[in-house]
Biopython code that builds the backbone (N, CA, C, O; Angstrom):
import numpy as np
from Bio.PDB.StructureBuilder import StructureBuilder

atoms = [
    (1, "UNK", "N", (112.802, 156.883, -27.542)),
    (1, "UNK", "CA", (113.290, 156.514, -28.858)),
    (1, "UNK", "C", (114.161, 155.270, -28.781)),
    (1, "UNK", "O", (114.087, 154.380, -29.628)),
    (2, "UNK", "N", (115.041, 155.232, -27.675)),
    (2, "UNK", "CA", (115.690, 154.151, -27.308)),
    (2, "UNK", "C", (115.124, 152.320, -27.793)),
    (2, "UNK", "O", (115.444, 151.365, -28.500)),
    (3, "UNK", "N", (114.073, 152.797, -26.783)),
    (3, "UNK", "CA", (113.456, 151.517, -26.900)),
    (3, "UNK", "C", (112.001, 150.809, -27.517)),
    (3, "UNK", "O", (111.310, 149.823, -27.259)),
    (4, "UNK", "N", (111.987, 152.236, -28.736)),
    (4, "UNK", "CA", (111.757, 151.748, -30.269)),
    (4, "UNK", "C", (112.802, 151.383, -30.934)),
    (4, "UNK", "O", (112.478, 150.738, -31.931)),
    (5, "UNK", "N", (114.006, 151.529, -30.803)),
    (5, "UNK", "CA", (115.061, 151.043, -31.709)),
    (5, "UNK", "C", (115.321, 149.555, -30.869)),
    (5, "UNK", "O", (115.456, 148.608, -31.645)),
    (6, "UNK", "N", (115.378, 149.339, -29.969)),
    (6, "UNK", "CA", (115.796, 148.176, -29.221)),
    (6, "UNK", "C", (114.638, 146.778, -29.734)),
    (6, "UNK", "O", (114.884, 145.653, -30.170)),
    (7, "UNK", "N", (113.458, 147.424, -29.463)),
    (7, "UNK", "CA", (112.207, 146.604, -29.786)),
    (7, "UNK", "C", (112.172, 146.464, -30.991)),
    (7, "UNK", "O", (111.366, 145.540, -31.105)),
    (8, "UNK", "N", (112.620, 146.853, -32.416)),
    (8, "UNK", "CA", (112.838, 147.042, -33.373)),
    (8, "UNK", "C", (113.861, 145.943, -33.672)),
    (8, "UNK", "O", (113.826, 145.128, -34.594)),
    (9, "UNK", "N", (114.661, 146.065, -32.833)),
    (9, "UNK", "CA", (115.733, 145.139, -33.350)),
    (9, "UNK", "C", (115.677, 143.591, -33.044)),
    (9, "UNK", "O", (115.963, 142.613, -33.736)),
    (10, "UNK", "N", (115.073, 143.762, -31.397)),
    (10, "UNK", "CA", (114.238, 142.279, -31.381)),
    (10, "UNK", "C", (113.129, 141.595, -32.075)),
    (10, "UNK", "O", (112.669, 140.486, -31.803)),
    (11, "UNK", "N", (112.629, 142.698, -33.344)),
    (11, "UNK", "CA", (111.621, 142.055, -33.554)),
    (11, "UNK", "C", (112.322, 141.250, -34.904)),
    (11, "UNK", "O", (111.998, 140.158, -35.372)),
    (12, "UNK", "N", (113.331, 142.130, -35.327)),
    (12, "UNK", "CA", (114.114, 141.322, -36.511)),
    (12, "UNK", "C", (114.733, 140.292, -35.981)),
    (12, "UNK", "O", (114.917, 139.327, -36.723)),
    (13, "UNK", "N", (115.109, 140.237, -34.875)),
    (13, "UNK", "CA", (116.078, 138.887, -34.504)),
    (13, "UNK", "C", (115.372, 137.962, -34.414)),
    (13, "UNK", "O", (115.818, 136.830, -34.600)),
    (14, "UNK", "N", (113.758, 138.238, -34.028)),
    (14, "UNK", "CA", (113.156, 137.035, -33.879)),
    (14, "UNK", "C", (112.603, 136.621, -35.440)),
    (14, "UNK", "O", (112.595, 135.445, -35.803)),
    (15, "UNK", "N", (112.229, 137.527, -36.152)),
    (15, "UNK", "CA", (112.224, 137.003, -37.731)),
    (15, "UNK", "C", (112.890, 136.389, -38.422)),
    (15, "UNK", "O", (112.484, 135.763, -39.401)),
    (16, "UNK", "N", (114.276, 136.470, -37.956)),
    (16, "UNK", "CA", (115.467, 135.853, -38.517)),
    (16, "UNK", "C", (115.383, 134.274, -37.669)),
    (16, "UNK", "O", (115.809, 133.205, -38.106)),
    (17, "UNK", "N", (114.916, 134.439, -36.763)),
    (17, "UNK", "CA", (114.984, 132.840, -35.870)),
    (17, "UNK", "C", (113.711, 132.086, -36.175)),
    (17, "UNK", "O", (113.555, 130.870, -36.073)),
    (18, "UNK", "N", (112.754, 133.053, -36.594)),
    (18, "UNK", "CA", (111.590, 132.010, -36.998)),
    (18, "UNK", "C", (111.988, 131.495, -38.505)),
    (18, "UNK", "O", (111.484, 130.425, -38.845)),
    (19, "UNK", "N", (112.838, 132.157, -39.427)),
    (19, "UNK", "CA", (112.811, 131.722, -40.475)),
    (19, "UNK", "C", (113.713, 130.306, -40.557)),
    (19, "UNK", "O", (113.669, 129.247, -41.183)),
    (20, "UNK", "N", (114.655, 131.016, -39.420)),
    (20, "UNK", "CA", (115.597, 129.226, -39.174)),
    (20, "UNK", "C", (114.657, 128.336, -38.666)),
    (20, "UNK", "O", (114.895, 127.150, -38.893)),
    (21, "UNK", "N", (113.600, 128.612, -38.006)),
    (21, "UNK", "CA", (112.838, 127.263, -37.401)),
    (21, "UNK", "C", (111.394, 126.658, -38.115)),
    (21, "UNK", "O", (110.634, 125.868, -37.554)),
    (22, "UNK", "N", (111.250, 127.103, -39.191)),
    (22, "UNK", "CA", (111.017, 126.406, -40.137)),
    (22, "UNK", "C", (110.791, 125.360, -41.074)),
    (22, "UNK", "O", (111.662, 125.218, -41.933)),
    (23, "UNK", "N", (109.805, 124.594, -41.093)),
    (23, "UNK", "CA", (109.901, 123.046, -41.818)),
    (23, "UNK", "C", (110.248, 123.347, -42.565)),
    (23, "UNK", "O", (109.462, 124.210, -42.954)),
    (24, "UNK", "N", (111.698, 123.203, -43.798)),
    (24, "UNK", "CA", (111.788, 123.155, -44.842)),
    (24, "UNK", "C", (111.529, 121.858, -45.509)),
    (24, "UNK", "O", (111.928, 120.760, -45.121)),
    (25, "UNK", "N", (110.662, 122.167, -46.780)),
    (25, "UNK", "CA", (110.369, 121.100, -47.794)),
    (25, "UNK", "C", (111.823, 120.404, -48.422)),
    (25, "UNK", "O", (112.964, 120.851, -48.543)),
    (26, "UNK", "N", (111.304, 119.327, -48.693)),
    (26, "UNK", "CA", (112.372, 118.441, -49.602)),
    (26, "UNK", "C", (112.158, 118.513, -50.680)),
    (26, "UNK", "O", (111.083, 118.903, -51.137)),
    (27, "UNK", "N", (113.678, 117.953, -51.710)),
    (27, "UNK", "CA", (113.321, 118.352, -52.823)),
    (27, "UNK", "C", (112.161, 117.240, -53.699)),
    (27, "UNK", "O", (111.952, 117.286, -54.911)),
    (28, "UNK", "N", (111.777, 116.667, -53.118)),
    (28, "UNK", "CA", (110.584, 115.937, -53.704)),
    (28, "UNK", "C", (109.394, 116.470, -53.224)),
    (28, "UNK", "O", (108.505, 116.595, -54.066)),
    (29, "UNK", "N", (109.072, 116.925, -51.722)),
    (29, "UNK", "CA", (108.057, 117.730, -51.800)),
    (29, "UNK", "C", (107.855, 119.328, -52.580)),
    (29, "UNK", "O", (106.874, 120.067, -52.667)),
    (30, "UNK", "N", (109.137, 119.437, -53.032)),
    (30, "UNK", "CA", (109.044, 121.037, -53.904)),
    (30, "UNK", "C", (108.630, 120.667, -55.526)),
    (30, "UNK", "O", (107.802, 121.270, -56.208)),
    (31, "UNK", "N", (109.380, 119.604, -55.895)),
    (31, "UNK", "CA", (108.912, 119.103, -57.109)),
    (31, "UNK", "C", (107.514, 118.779, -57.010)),
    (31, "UNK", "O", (106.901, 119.443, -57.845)),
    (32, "UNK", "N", (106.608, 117.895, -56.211)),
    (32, "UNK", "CA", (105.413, 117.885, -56.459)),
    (32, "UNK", "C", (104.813, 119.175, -55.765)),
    (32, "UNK", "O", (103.616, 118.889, -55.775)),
    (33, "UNK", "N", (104.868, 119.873, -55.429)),
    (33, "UNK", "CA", (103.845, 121.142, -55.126)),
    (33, "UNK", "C", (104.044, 122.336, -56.388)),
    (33, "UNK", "O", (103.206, 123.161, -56.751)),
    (34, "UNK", "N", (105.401, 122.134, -56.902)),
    (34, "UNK", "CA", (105.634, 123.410, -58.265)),
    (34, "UNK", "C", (104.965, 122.826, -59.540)),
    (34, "UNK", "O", (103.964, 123.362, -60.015)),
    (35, "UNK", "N", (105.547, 121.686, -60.104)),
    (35, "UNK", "CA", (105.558, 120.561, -61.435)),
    (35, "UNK", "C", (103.922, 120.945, -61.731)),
    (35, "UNK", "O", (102.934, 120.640, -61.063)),
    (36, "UNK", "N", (104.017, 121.686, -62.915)),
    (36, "UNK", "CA", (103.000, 122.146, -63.677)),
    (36, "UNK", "C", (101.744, 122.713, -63.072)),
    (36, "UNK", "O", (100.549, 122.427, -63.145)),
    (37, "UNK", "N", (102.567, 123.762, -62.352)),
    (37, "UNK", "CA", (101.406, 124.741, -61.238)),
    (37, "UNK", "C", (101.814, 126.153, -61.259)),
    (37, "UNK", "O", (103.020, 126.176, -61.502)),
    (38, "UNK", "N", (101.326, 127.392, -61.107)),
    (38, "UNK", "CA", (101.665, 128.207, -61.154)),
    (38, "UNK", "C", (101.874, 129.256, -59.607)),
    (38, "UNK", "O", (100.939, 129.553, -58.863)),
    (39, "UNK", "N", (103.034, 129.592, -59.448)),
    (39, "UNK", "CA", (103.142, 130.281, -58.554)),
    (39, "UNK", "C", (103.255, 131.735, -58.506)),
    (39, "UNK", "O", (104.132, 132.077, -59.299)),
    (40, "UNK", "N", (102.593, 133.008, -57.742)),
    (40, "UNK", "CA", (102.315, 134.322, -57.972)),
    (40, "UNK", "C", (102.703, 134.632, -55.748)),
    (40, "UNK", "O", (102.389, 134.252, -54.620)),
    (41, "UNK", "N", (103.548, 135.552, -56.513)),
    (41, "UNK", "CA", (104.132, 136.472, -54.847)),
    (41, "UNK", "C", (104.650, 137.663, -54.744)),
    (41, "UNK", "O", (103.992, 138.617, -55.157)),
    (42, "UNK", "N", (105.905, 137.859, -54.188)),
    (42, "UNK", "CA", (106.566, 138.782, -53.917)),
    (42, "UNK", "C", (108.090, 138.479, -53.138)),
    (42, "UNK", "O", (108.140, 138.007, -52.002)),
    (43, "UNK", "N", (109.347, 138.840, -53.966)),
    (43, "UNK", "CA", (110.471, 138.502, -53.386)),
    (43, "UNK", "C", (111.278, 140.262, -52.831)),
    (43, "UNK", "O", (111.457, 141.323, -53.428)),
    (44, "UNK", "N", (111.494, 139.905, -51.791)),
    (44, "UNK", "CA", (111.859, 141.205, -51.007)),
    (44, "UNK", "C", (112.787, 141.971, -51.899)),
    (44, "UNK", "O", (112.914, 143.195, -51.866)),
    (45, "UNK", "N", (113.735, 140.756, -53.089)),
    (45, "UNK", "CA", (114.669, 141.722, -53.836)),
    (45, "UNK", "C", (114.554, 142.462, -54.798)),
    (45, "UNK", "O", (115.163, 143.496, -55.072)),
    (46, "UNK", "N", (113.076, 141.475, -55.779)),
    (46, "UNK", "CA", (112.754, 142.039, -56.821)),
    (46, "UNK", "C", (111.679, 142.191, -57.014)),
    (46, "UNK", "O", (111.412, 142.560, -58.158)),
    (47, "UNK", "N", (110.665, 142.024, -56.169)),
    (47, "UNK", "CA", (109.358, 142.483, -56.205)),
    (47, "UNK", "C", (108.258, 141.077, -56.723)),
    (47, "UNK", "O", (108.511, 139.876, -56.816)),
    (48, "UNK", "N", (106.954, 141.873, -56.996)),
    (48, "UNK", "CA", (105.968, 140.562, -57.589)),
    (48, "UNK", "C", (106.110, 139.802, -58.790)),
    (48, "UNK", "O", (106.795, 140.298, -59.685)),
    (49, "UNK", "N", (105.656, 138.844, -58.941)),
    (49, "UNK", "CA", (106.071, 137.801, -59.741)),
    (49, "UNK", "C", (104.920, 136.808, -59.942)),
    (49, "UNK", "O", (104.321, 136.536, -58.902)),
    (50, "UNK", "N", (104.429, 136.135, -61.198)),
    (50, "UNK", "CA", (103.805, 135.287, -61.583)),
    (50, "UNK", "C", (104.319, 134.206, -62.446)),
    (50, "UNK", "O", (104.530, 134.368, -63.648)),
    (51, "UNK", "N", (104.521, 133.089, -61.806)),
    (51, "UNK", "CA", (105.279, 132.064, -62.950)),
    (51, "UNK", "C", (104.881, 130.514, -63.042)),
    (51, "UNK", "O", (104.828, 129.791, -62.046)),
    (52, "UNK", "N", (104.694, 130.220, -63.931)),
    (52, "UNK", "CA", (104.477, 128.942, -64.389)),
    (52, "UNK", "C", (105.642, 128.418, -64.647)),
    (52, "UNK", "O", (106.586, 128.898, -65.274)),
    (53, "UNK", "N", (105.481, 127.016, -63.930)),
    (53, "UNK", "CA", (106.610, 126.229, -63.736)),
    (53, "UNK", "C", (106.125, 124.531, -64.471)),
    (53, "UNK", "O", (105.689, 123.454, -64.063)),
    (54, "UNK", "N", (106.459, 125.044, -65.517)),
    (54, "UNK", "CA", (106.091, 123.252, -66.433)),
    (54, "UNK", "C", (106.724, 122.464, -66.299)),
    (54, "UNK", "O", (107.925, 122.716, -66.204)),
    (55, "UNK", "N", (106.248, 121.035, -66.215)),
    (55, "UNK", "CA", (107.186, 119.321, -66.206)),
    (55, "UNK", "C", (108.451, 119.453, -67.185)),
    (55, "UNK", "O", (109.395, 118.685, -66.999)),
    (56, "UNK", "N", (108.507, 120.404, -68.229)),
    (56, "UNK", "CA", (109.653, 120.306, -68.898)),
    (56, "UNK", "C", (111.096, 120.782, -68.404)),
    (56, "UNK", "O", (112.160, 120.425, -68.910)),
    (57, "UNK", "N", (110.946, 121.623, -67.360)),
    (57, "UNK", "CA", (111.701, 122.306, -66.442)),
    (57, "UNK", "C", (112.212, 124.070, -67.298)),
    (57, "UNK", "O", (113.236, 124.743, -67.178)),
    (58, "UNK", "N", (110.833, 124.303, -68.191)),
    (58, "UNK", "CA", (110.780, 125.794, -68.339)),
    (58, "UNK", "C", (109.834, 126.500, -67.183)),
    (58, "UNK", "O", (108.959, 125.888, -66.570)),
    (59, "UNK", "N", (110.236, 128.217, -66.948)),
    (59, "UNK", "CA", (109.512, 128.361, -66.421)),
    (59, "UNK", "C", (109.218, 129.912, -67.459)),
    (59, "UNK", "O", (110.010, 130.652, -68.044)),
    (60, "UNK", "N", (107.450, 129.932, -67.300)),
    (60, "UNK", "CA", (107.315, 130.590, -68.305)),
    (60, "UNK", "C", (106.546, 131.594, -67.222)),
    (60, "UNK", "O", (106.195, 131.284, -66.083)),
    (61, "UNK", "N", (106.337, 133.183, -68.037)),
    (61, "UNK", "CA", (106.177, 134.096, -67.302)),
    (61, "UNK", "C", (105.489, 135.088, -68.349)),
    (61, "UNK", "O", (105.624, 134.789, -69.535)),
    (62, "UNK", "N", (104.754, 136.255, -68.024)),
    (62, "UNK", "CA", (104.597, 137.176, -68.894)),
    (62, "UNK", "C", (105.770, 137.127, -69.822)),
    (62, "UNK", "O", (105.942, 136.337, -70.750)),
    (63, "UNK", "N", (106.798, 138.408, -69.296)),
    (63, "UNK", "CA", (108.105, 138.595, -69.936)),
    (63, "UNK", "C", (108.796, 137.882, -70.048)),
    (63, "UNK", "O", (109.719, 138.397, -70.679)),
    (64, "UNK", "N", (109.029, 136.814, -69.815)),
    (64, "UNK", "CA", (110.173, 136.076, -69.940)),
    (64, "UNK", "C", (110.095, 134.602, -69.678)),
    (64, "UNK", "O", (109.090, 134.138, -69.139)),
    (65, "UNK", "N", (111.102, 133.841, -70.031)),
    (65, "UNK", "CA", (111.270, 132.383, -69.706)),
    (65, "UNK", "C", (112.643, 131.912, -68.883)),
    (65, "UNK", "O", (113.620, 132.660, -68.855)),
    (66, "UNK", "N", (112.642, 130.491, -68.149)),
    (66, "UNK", "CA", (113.763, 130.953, -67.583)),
    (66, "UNK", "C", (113.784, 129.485, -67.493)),
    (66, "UNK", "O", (112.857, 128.890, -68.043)),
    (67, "UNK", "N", (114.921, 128.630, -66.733)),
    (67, "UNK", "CA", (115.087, 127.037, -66.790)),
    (67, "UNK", "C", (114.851, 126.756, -64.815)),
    (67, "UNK", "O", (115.509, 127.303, -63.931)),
    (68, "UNK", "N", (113.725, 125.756, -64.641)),
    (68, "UNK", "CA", (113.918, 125.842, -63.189)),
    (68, "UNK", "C", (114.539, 123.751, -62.816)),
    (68, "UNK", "O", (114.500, 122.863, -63.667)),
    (69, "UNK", "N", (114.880, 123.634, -61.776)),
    (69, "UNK", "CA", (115.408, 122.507, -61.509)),
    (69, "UNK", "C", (115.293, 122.177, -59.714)),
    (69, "UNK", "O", (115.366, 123.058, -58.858)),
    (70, "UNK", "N", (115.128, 120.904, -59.479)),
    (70, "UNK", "CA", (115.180, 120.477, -58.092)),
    (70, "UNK", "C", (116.762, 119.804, -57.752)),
    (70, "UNK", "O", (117.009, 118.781, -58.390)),
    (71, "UNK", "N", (117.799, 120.272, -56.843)),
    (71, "UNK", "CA", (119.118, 119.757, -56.821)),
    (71, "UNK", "C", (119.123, 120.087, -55.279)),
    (71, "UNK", "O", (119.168, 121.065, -54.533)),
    (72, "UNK", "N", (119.040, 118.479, -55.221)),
    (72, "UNK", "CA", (118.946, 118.517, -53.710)),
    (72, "UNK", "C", (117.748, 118.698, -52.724)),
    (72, "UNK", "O", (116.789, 117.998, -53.050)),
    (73, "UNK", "N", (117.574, 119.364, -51.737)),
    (73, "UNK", "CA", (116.878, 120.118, -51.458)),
    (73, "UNK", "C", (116.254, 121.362, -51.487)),
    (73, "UNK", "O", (115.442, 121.966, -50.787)),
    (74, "UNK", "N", (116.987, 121.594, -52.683)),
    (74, "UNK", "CA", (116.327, 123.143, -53.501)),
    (74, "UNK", "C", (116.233, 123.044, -54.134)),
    (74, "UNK", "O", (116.696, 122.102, -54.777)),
    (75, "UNK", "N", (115.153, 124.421, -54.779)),
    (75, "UNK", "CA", (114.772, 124.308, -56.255)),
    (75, "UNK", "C", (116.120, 125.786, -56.548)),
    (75, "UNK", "O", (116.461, 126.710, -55.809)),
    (76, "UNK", "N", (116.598, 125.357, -58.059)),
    (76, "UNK", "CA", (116.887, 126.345, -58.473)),
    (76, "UNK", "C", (116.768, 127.178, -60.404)),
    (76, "UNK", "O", (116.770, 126.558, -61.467)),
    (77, "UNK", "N", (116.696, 128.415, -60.229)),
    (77, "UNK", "CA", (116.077, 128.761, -61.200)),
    (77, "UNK", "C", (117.343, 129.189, -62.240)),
    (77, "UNK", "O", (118.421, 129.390, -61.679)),
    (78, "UNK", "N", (117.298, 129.341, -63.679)),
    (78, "UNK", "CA", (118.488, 130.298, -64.929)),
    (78, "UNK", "C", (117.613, 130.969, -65.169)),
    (78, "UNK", "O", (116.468, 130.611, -65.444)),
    (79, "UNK", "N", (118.247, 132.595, -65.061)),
    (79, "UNK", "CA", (116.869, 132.890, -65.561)),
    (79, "UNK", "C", (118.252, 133.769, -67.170)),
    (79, "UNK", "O", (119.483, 133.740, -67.168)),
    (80, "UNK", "N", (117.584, 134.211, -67.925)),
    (80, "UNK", "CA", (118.576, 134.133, -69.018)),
    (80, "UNK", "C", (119.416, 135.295, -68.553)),
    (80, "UNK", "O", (119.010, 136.078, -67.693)),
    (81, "UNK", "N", (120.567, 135.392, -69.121)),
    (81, "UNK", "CA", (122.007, 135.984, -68.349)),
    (81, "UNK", "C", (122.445, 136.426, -67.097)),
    (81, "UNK", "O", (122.965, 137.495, -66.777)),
    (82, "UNK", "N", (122.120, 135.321, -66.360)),
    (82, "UNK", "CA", (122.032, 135.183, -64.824)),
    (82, "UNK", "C", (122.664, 133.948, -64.421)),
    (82, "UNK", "O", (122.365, 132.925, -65.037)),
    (83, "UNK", "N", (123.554, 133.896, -63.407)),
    (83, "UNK", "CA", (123.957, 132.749, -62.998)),
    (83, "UNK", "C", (122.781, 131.796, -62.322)),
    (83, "UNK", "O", (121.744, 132.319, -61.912)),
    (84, "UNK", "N", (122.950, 130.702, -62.251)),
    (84, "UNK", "CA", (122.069, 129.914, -61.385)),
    (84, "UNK", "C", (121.894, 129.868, -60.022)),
    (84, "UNK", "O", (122.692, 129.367, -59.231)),
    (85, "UNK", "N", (120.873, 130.379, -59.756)),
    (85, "UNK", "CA", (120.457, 130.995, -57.956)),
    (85, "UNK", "C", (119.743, 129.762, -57.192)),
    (85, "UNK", "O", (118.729, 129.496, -57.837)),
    (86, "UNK", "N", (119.843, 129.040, -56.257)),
    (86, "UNK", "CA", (119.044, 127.753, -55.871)),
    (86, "UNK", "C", (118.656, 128.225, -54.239)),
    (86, "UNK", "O", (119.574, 128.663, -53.546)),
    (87, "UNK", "N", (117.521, 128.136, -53.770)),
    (87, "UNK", "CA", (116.302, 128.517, -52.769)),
    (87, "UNK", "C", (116.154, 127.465, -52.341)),
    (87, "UNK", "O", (116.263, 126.477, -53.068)),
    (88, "UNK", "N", (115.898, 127.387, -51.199)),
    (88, "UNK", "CA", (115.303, 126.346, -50.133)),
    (88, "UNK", "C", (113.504, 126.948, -49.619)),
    (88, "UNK", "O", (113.270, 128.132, -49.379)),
    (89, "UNK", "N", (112.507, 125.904, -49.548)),
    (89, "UNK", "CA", (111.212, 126.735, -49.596)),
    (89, "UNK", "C", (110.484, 125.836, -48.272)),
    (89, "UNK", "O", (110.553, 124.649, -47.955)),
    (90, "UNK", "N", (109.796, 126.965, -47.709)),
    (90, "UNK", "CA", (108.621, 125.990, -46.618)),
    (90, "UNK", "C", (107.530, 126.400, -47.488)),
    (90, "UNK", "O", (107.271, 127.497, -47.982)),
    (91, "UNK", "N", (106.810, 125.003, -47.581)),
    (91, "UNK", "CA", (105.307, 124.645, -48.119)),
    (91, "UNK", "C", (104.202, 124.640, -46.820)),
    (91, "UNK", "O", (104.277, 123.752, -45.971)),
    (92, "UNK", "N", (103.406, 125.466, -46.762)),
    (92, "UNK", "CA", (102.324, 124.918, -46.183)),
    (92, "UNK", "C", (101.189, 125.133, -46.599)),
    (92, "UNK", "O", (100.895, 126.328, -46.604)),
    (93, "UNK", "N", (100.056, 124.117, -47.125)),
    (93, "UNK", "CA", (99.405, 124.365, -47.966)),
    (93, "UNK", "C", (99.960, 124.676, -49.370)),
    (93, "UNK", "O", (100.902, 124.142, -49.956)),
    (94, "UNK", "N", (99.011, 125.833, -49.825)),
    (94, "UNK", "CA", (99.209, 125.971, -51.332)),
    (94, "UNK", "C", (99.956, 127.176, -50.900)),
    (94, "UNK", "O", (99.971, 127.944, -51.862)),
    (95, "UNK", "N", (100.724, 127.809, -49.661)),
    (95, "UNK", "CA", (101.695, 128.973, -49.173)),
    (95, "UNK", "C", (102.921, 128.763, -49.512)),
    (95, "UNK", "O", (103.149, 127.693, -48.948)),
    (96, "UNK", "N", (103.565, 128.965, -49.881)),
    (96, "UNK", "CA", (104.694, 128.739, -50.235)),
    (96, "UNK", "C", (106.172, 130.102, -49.537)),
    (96, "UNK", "O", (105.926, 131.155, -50.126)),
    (97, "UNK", "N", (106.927, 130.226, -48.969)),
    (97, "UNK", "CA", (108.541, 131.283, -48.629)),
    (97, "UNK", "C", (109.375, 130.273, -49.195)),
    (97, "UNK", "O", (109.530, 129.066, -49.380)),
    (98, "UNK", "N", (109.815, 131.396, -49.365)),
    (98, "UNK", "CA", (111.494, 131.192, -50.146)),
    (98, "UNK", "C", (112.313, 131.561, -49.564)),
    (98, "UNK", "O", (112.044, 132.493, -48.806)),
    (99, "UNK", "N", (113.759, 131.039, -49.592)),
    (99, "UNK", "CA", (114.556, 131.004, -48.179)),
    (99, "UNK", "C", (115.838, 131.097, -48.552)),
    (99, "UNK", "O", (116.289, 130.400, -49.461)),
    (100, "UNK", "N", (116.482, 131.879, -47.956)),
    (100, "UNK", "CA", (117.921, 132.161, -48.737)),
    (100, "UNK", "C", (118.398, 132.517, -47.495)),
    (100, "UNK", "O", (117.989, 133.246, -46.591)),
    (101, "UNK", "N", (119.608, 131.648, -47.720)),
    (101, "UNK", "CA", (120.819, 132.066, -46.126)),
    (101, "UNK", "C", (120.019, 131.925, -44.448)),
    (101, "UNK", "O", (120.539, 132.317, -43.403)),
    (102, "UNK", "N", (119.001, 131.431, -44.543)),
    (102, "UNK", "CA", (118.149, 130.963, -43.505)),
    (102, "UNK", "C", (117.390, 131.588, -43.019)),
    (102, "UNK", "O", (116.787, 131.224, -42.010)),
    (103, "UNK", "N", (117.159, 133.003, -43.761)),
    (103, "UNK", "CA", (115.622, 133.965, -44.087)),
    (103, "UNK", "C", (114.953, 133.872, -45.043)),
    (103, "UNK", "O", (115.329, 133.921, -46.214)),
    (104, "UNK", "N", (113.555, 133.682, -44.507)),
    (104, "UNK", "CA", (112.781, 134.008, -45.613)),
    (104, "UNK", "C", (112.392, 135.635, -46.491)),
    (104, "UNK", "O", (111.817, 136.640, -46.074)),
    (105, "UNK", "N", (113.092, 135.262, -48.041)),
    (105, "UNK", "CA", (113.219, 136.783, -48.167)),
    (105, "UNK", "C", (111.987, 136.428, -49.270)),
    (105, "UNK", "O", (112.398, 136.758, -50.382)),
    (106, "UNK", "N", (110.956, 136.007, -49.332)),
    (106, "UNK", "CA", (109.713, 135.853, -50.580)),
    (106, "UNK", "C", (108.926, 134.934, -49.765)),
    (106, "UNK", "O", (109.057, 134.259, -48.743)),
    (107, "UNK", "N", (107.853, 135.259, -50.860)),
    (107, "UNK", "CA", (106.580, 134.301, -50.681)),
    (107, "UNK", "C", (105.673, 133.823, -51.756)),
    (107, "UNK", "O", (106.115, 134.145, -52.859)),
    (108, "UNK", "N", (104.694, 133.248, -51.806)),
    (108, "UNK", "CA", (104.184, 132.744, -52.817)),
    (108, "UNK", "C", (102.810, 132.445, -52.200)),
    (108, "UNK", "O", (102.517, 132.522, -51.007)),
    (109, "UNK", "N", (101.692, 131.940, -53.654)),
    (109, "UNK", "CA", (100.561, 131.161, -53.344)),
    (109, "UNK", "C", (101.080, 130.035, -54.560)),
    (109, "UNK", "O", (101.802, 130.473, -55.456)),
    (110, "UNK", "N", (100.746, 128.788, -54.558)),
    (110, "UNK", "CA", (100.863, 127.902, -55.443)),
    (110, "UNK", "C", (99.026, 127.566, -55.851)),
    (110, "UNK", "O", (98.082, 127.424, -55.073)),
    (111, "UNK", "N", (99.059, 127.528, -57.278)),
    (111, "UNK", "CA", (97.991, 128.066, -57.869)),
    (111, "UNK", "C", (97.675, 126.597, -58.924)),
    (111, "UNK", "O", (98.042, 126.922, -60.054)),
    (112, "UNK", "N", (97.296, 125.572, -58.936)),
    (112, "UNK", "CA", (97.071, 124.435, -59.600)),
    (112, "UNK", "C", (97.103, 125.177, -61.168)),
    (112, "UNK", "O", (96.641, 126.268, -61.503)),
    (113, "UNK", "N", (97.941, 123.994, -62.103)),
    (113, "UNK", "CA", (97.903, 124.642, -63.288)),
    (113, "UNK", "C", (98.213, 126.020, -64.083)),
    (113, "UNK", "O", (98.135, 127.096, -63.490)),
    (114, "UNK", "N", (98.551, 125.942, -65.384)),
    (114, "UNK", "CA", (99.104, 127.431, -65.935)),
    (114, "UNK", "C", (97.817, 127.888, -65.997)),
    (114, "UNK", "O", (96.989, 127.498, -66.821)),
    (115, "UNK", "N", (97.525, 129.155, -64.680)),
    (115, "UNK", "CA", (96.196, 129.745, -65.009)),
    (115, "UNK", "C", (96.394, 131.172, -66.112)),
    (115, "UNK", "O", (95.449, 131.439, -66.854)),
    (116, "UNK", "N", (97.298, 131.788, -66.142)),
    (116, "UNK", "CA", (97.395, 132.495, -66.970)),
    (116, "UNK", "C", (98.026, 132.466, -68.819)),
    (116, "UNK", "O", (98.408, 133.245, -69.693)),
    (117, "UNK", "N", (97.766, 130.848, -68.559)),
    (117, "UNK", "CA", (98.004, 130.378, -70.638)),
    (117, "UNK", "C", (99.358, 130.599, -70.994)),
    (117, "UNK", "O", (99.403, 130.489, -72.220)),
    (118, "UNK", "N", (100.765, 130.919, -70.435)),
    (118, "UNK", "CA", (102.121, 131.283, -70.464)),
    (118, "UNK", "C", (102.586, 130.565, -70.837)),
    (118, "UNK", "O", (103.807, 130.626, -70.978)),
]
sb = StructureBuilder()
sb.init_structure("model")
sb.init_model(0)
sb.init_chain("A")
sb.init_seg("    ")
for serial, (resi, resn, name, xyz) in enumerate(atoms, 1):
    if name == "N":
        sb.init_residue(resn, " ", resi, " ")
    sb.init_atom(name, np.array(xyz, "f"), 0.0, 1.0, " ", f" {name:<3s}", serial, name[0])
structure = sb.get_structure()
C-alpha cells in the first residue's frame, strides 16, 4: 500500500512540473486562436463548458454571457457577479489548457467560429 501512495504522489509531482514546463502562449497568440471561435472543455473546478468568444469581447454561452479580455499574457474572463479571474493558456493546435498558479487545471478544443449560433 505504501508504495501505491508514494507512486501516487510522484505521479502528481510530476503533473505539477509538466504543467510548469509548458509553452505558454502570449497574449497575442491567445487573442488570435480565441477572437471569434468557439471553445468547448472541461475545467477541473467547474466542469464542461461551451463558449463563444466574439471580437466584441462578449463571451456568449448557452446560459449565460460574460466579458472576456487579453491583459498581458492572459486572457481574462467577468463572468456576471464574479470578480475578474485571468488564466494563462498553452495552445497547441486547435488544444487548448488553462493554467492557474502553474497547473493546468482545464482544457479545451478551439472550434473555428460560433458553431452553436450563441
Amino acid at each position: 500500500m505504501n508504495r501505491f501512495i508514494l507512486a501516487f504522489l510522484l505521479s502528481l509531482a510530476g503533473t505539477a512540473a509538466l504543467a510548469e514546463q509548458m509553452p505558454l502562449a502570449s497574449g497575442q497568440q491567445l487573442k488570435n486562436a480565441i477572437t471569434d471561435n468557439t471553445v468547448q472543455g472541461s475545467m477541473d473546478g467547474s466542469g464542461r463548458y461551451t463558449e463563444f468568444y466574439a471580437k466584441d469581447g462578449t463571451v456568449r454561452s448557452k446560459d449565460y454571457k460574460a466579458k472576456w479580455s487579453i491583459e498581458g499574457d492572459q486572457m481574462c474572463w467577468v463572468y456576471e457577479g464574479q470578480p475578474k479571474d485571468c488564466w494563462r493558456a498553452s495552445i497547441k493546435g486547435n488544444n487548448i489548457k488553462w493554467v492557474k498558479d502553474g497547473k493546468a487545471q482545464g482544457d479545451g478544443t478551439i472550434v473555428k467560429g460560433n458553431t452553436n449560433r450563441y
